[in-house]
C-alpha positions as CSV (number, residue, x, y, z in Angstrom):
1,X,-8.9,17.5,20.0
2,X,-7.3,14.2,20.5
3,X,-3.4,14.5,21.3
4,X,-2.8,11.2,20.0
5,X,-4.4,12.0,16.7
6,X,-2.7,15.5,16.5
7,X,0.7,13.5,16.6
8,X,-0.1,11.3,14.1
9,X,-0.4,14.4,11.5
10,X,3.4,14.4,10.7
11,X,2.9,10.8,9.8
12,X,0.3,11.9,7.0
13,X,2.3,15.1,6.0
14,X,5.6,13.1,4.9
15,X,3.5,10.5,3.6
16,X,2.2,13.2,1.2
17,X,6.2,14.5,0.8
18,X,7.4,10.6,0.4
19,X,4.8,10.1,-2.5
20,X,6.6,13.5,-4.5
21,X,9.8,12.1,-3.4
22,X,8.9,8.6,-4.7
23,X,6.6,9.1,-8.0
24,X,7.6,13.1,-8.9
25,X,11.4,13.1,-9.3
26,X,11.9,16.8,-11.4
27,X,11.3,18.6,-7.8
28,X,10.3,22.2,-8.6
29,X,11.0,25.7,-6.6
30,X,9.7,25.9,-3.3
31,X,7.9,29.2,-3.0
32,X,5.9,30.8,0.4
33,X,3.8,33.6,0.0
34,X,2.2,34.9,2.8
35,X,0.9,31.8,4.8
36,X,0.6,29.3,1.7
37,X,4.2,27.2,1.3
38,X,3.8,25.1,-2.5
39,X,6.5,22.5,-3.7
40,X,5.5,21.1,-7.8
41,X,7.0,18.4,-9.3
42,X,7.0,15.8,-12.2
43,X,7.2,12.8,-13.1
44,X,10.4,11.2,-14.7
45,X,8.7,11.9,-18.1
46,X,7.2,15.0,-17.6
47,X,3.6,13.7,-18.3
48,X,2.3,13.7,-14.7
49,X,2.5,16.7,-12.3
50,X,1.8,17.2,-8.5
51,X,1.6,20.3,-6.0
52,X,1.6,20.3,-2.5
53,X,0.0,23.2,-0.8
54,X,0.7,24.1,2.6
55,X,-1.5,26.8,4.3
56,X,-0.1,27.4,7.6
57,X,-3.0,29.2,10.6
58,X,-3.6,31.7,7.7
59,X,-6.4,31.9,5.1
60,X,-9.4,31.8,6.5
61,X,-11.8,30.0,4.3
62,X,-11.2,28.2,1.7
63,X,-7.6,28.6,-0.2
64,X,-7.7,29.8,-4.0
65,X,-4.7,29.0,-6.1
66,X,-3.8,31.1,-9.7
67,X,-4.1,27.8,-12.5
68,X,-1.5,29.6,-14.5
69,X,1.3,27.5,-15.6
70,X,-0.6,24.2,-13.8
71,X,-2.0,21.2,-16.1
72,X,-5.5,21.7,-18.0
73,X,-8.3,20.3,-15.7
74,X,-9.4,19.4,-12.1
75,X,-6.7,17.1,-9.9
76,X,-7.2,14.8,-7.5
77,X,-7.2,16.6,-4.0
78,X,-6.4,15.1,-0.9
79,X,-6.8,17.2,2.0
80,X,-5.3,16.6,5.8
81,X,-6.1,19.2,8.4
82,X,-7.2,18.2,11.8
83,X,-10.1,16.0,10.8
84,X,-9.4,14.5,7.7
85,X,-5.9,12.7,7.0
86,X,-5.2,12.8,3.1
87,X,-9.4,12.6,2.9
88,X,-10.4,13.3,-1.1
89,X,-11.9,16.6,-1.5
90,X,-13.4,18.2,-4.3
91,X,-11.1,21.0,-5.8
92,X,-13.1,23.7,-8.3
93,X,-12.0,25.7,-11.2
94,X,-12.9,28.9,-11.6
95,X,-12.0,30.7,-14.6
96,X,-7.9,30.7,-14.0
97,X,-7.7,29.7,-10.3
98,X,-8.0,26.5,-8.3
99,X,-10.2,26.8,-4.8
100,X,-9.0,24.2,-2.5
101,X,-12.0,23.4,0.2
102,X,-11.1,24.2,4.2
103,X,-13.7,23.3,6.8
104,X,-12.5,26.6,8.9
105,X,-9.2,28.4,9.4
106,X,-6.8,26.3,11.0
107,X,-4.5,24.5,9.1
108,X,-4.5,22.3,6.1
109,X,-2.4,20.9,3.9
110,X,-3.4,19.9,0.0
111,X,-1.8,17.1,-2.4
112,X,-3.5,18.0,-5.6
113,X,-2.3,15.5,-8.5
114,X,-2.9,15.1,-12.5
């Protein structure tokens, strides 16, 4: 892998921090379970949400995510792993859970927005 573009990855992660920061003031609970870290939050008026999804040189495959108690619908997913940085991905529903696409198990990072 390029060493210069494995550096610039903590430019792309707090860009993805600095736009819940920014946009998604009513900061939610951080919670880690196993190798997934999540932060939600929403907006000033509580109309728009977001979720950032750390998964840390644990899942392998593709990350699933329980829907309950996240907006109706699909969000607009950004990915950044070690190819893509904050790249649109395609997130699915399935019945009450979210899969979040990885291209293998290293790590990836989601901003999933609605």
């Amino acid at each position: 892998m390029d060493e210069r573009r494995n550096l610039n990855k903590a430019y792309y992660a707090l860009k993805a921090f600095g736009e819940i920061v920014k946009g998604y003031p009513r900061l939610g609970e951080v919670k880690t379970t196993g190798s997934l870290t999540t932060l939600i939050a929403k907006s000033a008026d509580g109309a728009r949400t977001a979720l950032l999804v750390a998964d840390y040189c644990g899942l392998p495959g593709d990350v699933t995510l329980a829907a309950k108690g996240l907006p109706a619908g699909c969000p607009q997913v950004r990915v950044l792993d070690h190819t893509r940085d904050l790249a649109p991905v395609e997130a699915r529903l399935s019945g009450d859970r979210i899969v979040l696409p990885k291209l293998d198990d290293e790590s990836a990072s989601y901003l999933l927005i609605w």
